[in-house]
C-alpha positions in Angstrom: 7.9 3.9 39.9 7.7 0.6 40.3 10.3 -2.0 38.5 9.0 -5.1 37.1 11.0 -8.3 37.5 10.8 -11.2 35.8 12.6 -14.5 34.5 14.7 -13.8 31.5 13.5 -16.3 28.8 16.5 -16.7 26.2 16.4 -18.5 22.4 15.9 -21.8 23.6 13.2 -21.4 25.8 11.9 -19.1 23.8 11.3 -21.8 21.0 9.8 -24.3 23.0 7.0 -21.1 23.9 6.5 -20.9 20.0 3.5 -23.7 19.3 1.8 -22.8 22.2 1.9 -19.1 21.9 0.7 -19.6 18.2 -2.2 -21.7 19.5 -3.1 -19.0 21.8 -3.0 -15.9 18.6 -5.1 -18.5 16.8 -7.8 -18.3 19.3 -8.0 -14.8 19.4 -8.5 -14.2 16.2 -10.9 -16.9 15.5 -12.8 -14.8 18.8 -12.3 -11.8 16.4 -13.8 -13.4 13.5 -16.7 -14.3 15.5 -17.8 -10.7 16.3 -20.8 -9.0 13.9 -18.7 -6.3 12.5 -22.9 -4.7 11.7 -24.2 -5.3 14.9 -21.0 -4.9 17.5 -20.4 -1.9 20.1 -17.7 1.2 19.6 -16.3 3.0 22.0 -13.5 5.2 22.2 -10.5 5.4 24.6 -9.5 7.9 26.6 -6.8 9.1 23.7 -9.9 9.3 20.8 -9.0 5.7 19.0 -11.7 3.0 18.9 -12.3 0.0 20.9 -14.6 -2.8 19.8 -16.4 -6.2 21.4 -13.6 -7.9 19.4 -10.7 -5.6 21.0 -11.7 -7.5 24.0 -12.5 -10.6 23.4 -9.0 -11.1 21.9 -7.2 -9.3 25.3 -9.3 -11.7 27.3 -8.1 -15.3 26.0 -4.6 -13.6 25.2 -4.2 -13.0 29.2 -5.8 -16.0 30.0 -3.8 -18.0 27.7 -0.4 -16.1 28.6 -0.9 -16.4 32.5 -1.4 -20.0 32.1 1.6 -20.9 29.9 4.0 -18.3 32.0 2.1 -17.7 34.8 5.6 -15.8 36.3 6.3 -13.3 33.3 4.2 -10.0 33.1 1.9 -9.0 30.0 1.7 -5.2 28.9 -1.5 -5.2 26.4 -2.6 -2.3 24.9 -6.2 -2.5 26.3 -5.0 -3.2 30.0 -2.3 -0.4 30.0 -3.8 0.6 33.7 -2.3 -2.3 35.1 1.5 -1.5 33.4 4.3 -0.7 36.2 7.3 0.2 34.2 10.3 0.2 33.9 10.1 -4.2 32.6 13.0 -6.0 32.9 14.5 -9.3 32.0 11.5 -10.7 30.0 7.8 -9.3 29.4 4.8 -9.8 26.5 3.8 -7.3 24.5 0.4 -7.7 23.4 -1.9 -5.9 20.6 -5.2 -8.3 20.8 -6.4 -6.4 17.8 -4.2 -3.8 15.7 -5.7 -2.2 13.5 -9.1 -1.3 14.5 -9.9 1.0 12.1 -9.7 -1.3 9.9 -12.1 -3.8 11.6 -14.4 -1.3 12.2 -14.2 -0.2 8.4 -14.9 -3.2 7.0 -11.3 -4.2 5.8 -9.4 -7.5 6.5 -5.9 -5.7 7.0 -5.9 -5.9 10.9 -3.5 -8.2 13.3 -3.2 -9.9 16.6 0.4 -9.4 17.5 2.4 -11.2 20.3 5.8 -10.3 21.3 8.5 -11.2 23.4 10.5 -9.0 25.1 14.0 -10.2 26.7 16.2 -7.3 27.8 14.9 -5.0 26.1 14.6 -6.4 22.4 11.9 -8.1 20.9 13.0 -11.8 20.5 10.1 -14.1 19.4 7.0 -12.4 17.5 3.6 -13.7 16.2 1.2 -11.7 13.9 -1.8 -13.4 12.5 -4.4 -11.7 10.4 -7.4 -14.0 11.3 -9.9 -12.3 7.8 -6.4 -13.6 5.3 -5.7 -17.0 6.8 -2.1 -15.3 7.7 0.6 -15.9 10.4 3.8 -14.6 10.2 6.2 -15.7 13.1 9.8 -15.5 13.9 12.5 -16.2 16.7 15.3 -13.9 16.0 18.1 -16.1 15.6 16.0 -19.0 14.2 14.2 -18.0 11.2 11.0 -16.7 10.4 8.0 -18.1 8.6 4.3 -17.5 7.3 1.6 -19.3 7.8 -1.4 -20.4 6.4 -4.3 -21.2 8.5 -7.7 -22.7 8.5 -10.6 -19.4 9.8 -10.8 -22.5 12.4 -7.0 -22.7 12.9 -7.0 -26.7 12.9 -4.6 -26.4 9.6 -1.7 -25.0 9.0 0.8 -25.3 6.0 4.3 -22.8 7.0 7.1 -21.8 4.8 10.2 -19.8 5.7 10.2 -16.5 4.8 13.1 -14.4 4.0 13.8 -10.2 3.2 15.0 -9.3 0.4 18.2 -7.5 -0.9 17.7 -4.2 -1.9 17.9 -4.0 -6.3 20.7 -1.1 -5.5 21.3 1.9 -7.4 18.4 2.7 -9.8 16.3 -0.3 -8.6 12.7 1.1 -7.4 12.2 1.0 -3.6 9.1 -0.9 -2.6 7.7 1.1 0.6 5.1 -0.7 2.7 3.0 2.5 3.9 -0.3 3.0 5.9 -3.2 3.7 4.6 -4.5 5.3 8.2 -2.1 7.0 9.4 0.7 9.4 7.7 3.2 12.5 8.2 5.5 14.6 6.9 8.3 13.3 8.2 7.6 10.3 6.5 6.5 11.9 3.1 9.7 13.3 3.0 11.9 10.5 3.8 9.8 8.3 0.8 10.3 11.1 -1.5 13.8 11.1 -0.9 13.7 8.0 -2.8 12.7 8.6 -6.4 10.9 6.1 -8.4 9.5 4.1 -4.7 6.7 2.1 -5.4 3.8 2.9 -2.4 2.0 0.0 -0.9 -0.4 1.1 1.3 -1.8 -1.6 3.6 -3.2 -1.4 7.2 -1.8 -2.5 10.5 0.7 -4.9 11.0 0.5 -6.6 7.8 3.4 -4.1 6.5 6.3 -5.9 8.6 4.9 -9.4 7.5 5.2 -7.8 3.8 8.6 -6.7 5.1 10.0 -10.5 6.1 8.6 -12.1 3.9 10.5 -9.8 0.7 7.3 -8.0 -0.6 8.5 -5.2 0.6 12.1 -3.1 0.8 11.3 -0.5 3.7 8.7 0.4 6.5 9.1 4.3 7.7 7.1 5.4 10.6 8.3 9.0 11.6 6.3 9.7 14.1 5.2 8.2 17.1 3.2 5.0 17.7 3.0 2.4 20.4 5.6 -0.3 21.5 2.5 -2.9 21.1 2.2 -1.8 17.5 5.9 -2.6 17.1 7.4 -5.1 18.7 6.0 -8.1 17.4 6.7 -6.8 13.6 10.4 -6.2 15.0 11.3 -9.8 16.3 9.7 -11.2 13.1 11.9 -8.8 10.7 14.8 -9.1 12.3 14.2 -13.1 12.5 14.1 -12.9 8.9 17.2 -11.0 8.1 15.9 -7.5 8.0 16.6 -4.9 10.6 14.6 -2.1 12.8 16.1 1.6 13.4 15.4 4.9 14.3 16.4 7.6 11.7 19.4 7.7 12.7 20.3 3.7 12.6 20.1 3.7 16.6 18.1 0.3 17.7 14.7 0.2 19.5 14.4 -0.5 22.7 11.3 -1.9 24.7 9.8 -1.7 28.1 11.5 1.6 29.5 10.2 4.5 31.5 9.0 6.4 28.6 5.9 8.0 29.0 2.8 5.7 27.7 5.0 3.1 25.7 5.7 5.2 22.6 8.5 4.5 20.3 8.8 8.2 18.8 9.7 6.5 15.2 11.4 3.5 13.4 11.8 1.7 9.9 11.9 -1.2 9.2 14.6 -2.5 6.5 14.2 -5.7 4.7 17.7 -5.1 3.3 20.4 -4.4 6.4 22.9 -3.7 4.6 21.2 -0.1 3.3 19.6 0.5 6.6 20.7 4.4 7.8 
């Protein structure tokens, strides 16, 4: 196995990375928006989920963009996972060009581009733009978090800080951001353990933005999905107060030996304080 080594990019560099990064999640989507949802090609991947014209049109200026702007730190995308050589270190990207394709492919506008970066094993700055709602949310953990609105050209762009929200505590309703593709029982059970929750069922990434930005109280996902999928929804979460665990309150962590970049589960908490 071999260890990828890297520069470790802290806060401050970090922030200066943020415009540029943003500019380069704006041009993927706008490559996404340019694909004929009627007319495009689907194929599927080797583990049965779709892949679409627009899937790689969006990994293709994403790398492009990324090797120009950090030419010395690794990318992991979800549709170039061949190229991975894990265990990452120090600092990588985590890339999902287009999560959500389902969605796309459906007809719905509830899919994302997501960016993270990963220093030491935590997602520090994250970037998730839904190109078909004019949305960004972004956050540096330690900084703040914010959403976006933005032009389908991405020329204009009005942000606004966004922060979770407390939980309403005993007897208040729990708002649950949920999927509407995928679900378990795991998770079933763990929603019904909270009487009264109020189900939101959106697609992709969407459901952290809801998260930081206090339309939502939780985000359970009990069984396993992929550390592209996550990350950038982590960064922005935590930037904006909330907090990701396992079941059992332990923290995520990113770029490890595990076999094909799974994180087994997680929620996401708008309200720390009643996390675990």
């Amino acid at each position: 196995m071999t260890e990828i080594s890297s520069p470790a990019i802290d806060r401050d560099a970090a922030a200066l990375l943020m415009e540029p990064l943003t500019d380069i999640v704006v041009q993927a989507g706008a490559a996404i928006l340019a694909v004929s949802r009627s007319t495009m090609q689907v194929t599927d991947k080797s583990d049965g989920s779709p892949v679409t014209e627009a899937d790689m049109a969006a990994h293709s200026i994403i790398s492009e963009g990324l090797s120009k702007l950090v030419p010395n730190v690794p990318t992991l995308s979800e549709e170039r996972t061949d190229l991975a050589a894990h265990p990452y270190r120090n600092s990588f990207f985590l890339v999902d060009p287009l999560d959500g394709t389902k969605e796309f492919v459906a007809g719905r506008d509830e899919y994302t581009v997501n960016v993270a970066l990963i220093t030491h094993g935590q997602p520090l700055l994250g970037i998730i733009a839904a190109p078909a709602l004019g949305l960004i949310w972004r956050g540096l953990v330690g900084r703040g978090a914010e959403r976006l609105l933005v032009t389908k050209d991405g020329k204009a762009r009005a942000g606004q800080p966004i922060h979770t929200r407390r939980h309403p505590g005993p007897g208040g309703a729990w708002i649950v951001a949920v999927s509407r593709s995928h679900g378990d029982k795991r998770t079933e059970a763990f929603i019904a353990d909270r009487p009264g929750a109020i189900r939101q069922a959106l697609g992709s990434a969407v459901k952290f933005g809801r998260i930081a930005e206090g339309g939502a109280d939780i985000y359970p996902r009990l069984s396993p999905t992929s550390e592209w999928d996550v990350a950038a929804g982590h960064a922005i979460v935590t930037a904006a107060g909330g907090k990701i665990t396992d079941s059992r309150g332990a923290a995520l962590c990113f770029g490890e030996a595990r076999e094909d970049f799974l994180v087994p589960e997680f929620i996401a908490w708008g309200d720390p304080n009643v996390a675990g």
